[in-house]
N, C-alpha and C positions, 0 to 999 in steps of 0.2 A: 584333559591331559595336564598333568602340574611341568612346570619347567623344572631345566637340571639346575641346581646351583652353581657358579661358574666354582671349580676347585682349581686350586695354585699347588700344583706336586713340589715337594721337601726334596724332591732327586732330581739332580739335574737331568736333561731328557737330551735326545737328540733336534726335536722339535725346538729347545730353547735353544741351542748353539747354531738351528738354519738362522733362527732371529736374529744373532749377533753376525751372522756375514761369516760362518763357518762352511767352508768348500765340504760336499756331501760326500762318501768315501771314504778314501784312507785316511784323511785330515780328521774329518767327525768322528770317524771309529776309536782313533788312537787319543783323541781329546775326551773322550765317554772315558774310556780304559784306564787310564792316566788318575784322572779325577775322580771314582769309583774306584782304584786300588790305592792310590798313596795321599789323597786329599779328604777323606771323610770326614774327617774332624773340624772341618770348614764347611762353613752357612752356603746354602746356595748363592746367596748375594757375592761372596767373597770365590767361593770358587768361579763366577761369572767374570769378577773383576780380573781374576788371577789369568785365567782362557783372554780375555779383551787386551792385555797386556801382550801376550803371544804371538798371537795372531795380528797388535802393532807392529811390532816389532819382531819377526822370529830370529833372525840372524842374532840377536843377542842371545838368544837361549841355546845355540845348536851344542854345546856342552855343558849345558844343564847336565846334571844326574838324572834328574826325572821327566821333565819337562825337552828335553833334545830331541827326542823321539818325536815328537809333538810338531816342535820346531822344522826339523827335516824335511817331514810330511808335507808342509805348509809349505815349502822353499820348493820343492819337486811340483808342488801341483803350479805353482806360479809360472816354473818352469816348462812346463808337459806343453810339447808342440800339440797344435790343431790334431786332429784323427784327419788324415789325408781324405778327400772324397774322391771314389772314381773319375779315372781320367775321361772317357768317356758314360756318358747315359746311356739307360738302357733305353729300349723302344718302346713307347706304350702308346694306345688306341687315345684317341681325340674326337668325339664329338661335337659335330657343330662347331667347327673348327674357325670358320668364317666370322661368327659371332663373339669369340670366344678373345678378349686384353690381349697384349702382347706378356702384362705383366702377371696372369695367370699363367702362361704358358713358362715365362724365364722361372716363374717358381717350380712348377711341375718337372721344369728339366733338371734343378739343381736336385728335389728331390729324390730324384732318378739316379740319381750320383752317390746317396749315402750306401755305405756301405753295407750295410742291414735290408736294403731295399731289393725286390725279389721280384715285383709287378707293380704299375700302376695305372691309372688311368684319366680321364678329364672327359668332365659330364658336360651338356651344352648349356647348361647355366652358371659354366664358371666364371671367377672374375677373382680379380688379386686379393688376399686376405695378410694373416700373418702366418709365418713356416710354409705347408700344404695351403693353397690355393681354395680358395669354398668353391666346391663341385669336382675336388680334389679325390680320388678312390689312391691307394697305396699299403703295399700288402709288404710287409718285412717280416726277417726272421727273428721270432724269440724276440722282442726289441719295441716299447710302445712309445710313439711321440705324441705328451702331452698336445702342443701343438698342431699335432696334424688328430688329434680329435676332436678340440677348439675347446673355447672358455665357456659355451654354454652346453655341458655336456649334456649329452642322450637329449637334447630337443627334439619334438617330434611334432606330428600330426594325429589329430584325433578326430574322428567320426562315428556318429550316432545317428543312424537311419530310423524315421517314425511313420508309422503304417495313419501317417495323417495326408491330408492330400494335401498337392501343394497349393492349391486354391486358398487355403488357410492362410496361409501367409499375405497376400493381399489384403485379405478383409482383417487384419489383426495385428497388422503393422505396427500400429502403437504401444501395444501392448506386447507384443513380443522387444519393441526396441527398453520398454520400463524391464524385463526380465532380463536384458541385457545390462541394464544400468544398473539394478536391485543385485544383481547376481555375480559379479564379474568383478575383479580387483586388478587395476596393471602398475606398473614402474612402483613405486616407493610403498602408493596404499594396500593395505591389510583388511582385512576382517578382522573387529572386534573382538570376535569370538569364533578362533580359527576351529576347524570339526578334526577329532583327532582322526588318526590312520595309523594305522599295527605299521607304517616301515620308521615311523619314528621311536621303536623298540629294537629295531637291527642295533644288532653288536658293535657295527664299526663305528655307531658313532660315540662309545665309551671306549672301544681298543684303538684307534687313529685320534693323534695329540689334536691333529688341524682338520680334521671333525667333531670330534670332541666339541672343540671351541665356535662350530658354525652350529650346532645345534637349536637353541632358542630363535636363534632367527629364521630357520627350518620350518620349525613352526610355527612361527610369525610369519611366515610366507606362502604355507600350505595352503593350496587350490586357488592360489593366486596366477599371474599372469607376467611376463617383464614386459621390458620395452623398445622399442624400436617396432621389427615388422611382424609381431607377437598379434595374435587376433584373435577374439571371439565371435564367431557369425553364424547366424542363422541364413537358410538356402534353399532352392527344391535342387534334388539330384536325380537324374534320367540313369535310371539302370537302362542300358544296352545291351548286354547280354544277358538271357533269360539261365546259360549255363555257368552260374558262377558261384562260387564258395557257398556265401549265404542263404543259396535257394530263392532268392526275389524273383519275383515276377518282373519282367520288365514293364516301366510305367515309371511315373514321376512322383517324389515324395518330397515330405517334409526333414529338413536332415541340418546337422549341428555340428561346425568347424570349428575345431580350435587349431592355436602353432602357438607353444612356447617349449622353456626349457627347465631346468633345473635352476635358476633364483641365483641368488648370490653363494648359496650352496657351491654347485658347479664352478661357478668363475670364482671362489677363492681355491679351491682343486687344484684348479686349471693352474692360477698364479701362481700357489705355493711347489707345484710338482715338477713345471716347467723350468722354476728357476733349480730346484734340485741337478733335474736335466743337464740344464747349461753347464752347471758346475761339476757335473760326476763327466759328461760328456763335450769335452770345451772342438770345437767342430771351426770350421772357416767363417768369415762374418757376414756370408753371404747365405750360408746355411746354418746361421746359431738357433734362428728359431724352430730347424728341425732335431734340435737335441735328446735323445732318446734314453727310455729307462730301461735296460736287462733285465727280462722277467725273471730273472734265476737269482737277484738283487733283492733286498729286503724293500727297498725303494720302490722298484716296478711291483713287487707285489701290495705293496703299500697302494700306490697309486690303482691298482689294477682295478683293488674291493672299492676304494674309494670311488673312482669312475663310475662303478656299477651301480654303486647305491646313488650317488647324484643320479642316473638313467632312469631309477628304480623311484626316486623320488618326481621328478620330472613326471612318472607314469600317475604316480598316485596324484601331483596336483590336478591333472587332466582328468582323471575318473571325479573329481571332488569336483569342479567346474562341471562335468555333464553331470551329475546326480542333485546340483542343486537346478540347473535348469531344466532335467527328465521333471525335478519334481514338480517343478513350476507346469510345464505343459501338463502333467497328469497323464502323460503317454508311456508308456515302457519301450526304450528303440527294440526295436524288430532284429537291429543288423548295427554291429559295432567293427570301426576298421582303425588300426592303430599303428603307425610305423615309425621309427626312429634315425636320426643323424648324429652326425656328431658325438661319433663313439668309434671302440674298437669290439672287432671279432677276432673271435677264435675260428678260423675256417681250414678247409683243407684246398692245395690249390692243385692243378690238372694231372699232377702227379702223383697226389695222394697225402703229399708233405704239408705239415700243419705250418699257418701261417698266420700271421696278426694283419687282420683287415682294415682300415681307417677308414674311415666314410665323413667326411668332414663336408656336411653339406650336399650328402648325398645319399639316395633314397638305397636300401637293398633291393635288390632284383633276381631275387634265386627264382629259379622254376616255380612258376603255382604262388610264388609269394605274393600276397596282398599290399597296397598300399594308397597313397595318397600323394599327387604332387599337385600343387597349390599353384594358381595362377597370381594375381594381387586383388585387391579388393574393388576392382573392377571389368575382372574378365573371367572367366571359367576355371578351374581346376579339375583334375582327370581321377578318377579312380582307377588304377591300372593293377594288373598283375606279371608278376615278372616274368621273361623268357629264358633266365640263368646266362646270358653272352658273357663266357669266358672271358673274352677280350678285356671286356668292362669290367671284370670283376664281380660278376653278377651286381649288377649298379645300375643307378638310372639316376636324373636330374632330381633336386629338390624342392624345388620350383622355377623362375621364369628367372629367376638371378638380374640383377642389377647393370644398367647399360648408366646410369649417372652415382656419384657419390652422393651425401646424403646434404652433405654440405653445396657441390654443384645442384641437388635439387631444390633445395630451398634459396636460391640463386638464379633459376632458370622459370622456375611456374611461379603463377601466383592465384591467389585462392578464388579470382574469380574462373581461371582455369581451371582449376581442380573440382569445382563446385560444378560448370558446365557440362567436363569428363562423367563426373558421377550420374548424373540425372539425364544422361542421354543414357547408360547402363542401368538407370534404375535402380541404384544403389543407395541407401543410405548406412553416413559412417556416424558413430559416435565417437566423438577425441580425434587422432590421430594428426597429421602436419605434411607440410609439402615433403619434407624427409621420404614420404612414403607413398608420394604424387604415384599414381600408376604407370605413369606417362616416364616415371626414371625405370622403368622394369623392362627387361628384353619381350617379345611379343612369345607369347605363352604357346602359342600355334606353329611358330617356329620352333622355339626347343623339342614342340613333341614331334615333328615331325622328324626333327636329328636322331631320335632313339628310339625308331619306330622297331629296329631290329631288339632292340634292350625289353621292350614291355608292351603289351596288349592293352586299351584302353577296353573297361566294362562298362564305364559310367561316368558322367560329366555333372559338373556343381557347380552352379551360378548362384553366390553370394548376391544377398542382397539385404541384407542389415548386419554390417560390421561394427564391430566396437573394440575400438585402442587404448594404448596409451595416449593421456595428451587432455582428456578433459579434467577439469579441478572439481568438479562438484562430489560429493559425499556423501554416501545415503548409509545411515545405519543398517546392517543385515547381524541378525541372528545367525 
């Protein structure tokens, strides 16, 4: 795939005026308007300067001839009281309640309060984030919070089931850990020679100004991995039930975990949209991170495609990661499982009335829906299928969620603890840091047993060759 060349548009864009600290709205609209009916004959450069003058200063212009208009706009939005939040919250379902911050919960209440908000709910691996809470469910009307979808949009789980036994895995430890080192890219490093994918021909990232401009590094990221608690690992999985989607036999396989998200793709999305947010929707400073876009808005629909295609990228880095390690095994999986967080849905809710879902850190759980929730790299993860509970918003945990910061974990363990943890579990990690000690993670057998009514467990996966962010060595891959 050849890269786009970076192009510098001769018209001034809306995109250019978010850069200069332009309020998104009635402010931007009439600053476009303005400069495109009476300033053509002026350079971009000059009409920037003339807008950066305004926008100092507006109160000198409010009897401009041309420019008041402009001015006004700018003085009213300075002006615009908070959007009141409900006086009281609504009600919503809490999982695992006992386990669960005080400061997930102070956020889940304010949430409860916007005025767009319609249903929520709190998975048992929550714990305080930023806006929406992670393991945060919250379903509003017409209305998407960057925020409450988070910065690494559409991250998900991926699994590839291989009709290898799991005995393999013992006797080929090493060589499966070099197919993790050969194969796998995390935090900064790249492939030399990224493989292309048909989603870096979607349209939005030529019609969206701030995808447009993350593109090359798109594909400088492609089937790569981030970092923090981002894994690739190899496992045996115990199918449980012989009656389930895939038709497996119950018995024990050879099977392939990945969890990342969308790159830095996503989390510039996330930054550029959120702040849009703040500024079309100025909200109390207790709820600024849950500031929301109007799908009926050229903004929220902006933001809507964008979302998608970061989800949609996220997917394809994860098939590009299992197709270079299918190839390496010489297996073809038998049975592939794939589910997503950190995004919104279009759903319909008990009434019939269409609603924008968030899932910030939490798995879907419709009726019959497949999925994956992840223990940490030293204890089990579940294959489960959803039960659809209303309550929860058809939801379930995303994994074991975090009982220490990341900064109290490398504060608290040290690596001859960590090393201990792992080889009583039989685990070997490649990279990874006290950050992601197992021993900072809620106990994975608690959370499931919180949402026993949310999902059916069919099958259980005991990692046992992970690999993170976190090591420096380098290996050239084709």
């Amino acid at each position: 795939m050849k890269k786009n060349k970076k192009r510098t548009s001769a018209k001034l864009s809306s995109n250019d005026l978010v850069k200069l600290g332009f309020p998104s709205g009635k402010p931007l609209g009439t600053a476009l308007n303005i400069v495109h009916t009476y300033y053509t004959d002026l350079g971009k450069k000059h009409q920037i300067e003339l807008l950066q003058d305004v926008i100092a200063a507006p109160d000198q212009y409010e009897l401009h001839t041309t420019l008041g208009p402009l001015a006004l706009a700018l003085i009213a939005h300075k002006e615009a009281e908070p959007i009141a939040l409900k006086s009281e919250k609504q009600n919503y379902a809490v999982y695992g309640a006992e386990a669960i911050e005080q400061g997930a919960i102070d956020q889940m209440e304010i949430a409860m309060r916007l005025p767009v908000a319609r249903a929520g709910a709190l998975m048992p691996d929550a714990h305080q984030g930023y806006g929406l809470p992670v393991g945060g469910v919250l379903a509003t009307h017409n209305a998407v919070i960057p925020y409450g979808v988070g910065v690494d949009i559409g991250c998900r789980m991926s699994m590839s089931i291989y009709d290898i036994h799991s005995g393999y895995l013992e006797k080929n430890r090493e060589q499966l850990k070099k197919m993790l080192t050969d194969s796998t890219r995390f935090g900064n490093a790249s492939f030399k020679r990224p493989m292309d994918h048909e989603i870096m021909e979607r349209p939005e990232f030529s019609e969206i100004p701030v995808v447009r401009e993350l593109k090359d590094r798109a594909f400088q990221q492609l089937g790569t991995s981030g970092g923090g608690n981002h894994f690739v690992e190899f496992g045996t999985v115990e199918i449980h039930d012989a009656d389930n989607v895939f038709d497996l036999p119950a018995g024990k396989y050879l099977a392939l975990l990945s969890h990342s998200g969308s790159r830095r793709l996503g989390a510039n999305i996330a930054g550029y949209y959120t702040k849009v947010a703040i500024d079309a929707c100025p909200l109390p400073k207790e709820a600024k991170h849950l500031a929301w876009l109007d799908l009926d808005t050229e903004a929220g629909q902006e933001y809507w495609l964008a979302m998608n295609l970061a989800g949609d990228y996220a997917s394809a880095c994860h098939h590009q990661i299992h197709e270079r390690l299918t190839a390496k095994l010489g297996e073809a999986p038998m049975a592939k499982i794939e589910n997503h967080h950190n995004f919104a849905w279009k759903e319909q809710d008990a009434s019939g009335k269409e609603v924008i879902v968030h899932r910030k850190g939490a798995t879907p759980a419709g009726k019959g829906v497949m999925g994956i929730i992840p223990g940490t790299m030293a204890t089990p993860g579940f294959i489960v299928r959803g039960k659809g509970e209303a309550a929860a918003i058809n939801s379930a945990s995303h994994g074991a969620g975090r009982v220490m910061s990341r900064t109290q974990a490398i504060q608290t363990f040290s690596q001859p603890q960590m090393r201990k943890y792992l080889q009583k579990a039989g685990v070997d990690v490649i990279g990874s840091g006290l950050d992601e000690a197992p021993m900072a993670y809620k106990d994975i057998h608690q959370v499931m047993a919180s949402q026993q009514e949310l999902v059916d467990v069919t099958g259980t996966f005991y990692p046992k060759i992970v690999r993170m962010n976190g090591d420096a060595k380098y290996i050239e891959v084709d």
